[in-house]
C-alpha positions as CSV (number, residue, x, y, z in Angstrom):
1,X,-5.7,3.3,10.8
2,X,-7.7,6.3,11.6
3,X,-5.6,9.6,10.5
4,X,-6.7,13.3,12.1
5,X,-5.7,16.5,10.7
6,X,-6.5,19.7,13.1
7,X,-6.7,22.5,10.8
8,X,-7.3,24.6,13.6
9,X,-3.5,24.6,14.8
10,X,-2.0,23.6,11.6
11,X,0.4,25.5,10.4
12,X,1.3,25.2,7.1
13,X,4.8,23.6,7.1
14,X,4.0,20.7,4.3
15,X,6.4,18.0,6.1
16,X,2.9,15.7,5.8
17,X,3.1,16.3,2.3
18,X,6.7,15.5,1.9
19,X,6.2,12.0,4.0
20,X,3.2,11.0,2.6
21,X,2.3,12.9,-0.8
22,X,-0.5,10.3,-1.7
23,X,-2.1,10.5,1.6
24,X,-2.3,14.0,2.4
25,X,-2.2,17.5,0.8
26,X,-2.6,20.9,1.2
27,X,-5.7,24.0,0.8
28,X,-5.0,27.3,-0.9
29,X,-3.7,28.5,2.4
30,X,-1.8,25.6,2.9
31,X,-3.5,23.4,5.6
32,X,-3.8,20.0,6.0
33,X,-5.8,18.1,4.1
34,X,-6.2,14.2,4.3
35,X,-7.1,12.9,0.9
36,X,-7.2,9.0,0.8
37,X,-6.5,6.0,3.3
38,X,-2.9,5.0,3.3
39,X,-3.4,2.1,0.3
40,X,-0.4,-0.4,2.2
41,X,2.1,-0.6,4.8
42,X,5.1,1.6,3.3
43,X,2.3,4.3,3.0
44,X,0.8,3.9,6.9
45,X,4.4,3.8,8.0
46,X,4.6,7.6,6.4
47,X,1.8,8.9,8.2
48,X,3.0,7.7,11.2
49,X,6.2,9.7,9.9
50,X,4.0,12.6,9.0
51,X,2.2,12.8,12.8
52,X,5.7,12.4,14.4
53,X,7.6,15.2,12.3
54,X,4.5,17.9,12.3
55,X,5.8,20.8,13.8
56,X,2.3,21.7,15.0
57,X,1.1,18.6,16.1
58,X,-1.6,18.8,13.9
59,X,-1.3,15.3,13.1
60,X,-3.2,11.8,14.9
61,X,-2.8,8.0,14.3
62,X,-5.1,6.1,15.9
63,X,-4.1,2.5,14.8
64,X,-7.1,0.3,14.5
C-alpha cells in the first residue's frame, strides 16, 4: 500500500486523523501528514476509510 497526502488542496478537516490516528497526523496548520505505514490490515482498512471520507480529496491508495 502506497498512501499520498496532497498538502496542496488539503484542507484541514482531521477526518484522516480520526480513521487512522497511527497512520497519519496533522502540521501546525493542520495539514496532512503521513507518519508511518499502516503496521496490519485493521490499520490499511482505515486509510482506505481515511481516502474515502476526506472532504478534500487529499487523500490516495495505491494498493500494491
Amino acid at each position: 500500500m502506497r498512501i499520498g497526502a496532497d498538502t496542496d488542496i488539503c484542507i484541514g478537516a482531521g477526518q484522516c486523523v480520526l480513521s487512522a490516528p497511527d497512520v497519519f497526523d496533522q502540521d501546525d496548520d493542520g495539514i496532512v501528514t503521513v507518519m508511518a505505514e499502516p503496521a496490519d490490515e485493521e490499520a490499511r482498512e482505515a486509510v482506505r476509510q481515511a481516502a474515502l471520507i476526506c472532504p478534500s480529496q487529499a487523500i490516495t491508495v495505491q494498493e500494491d
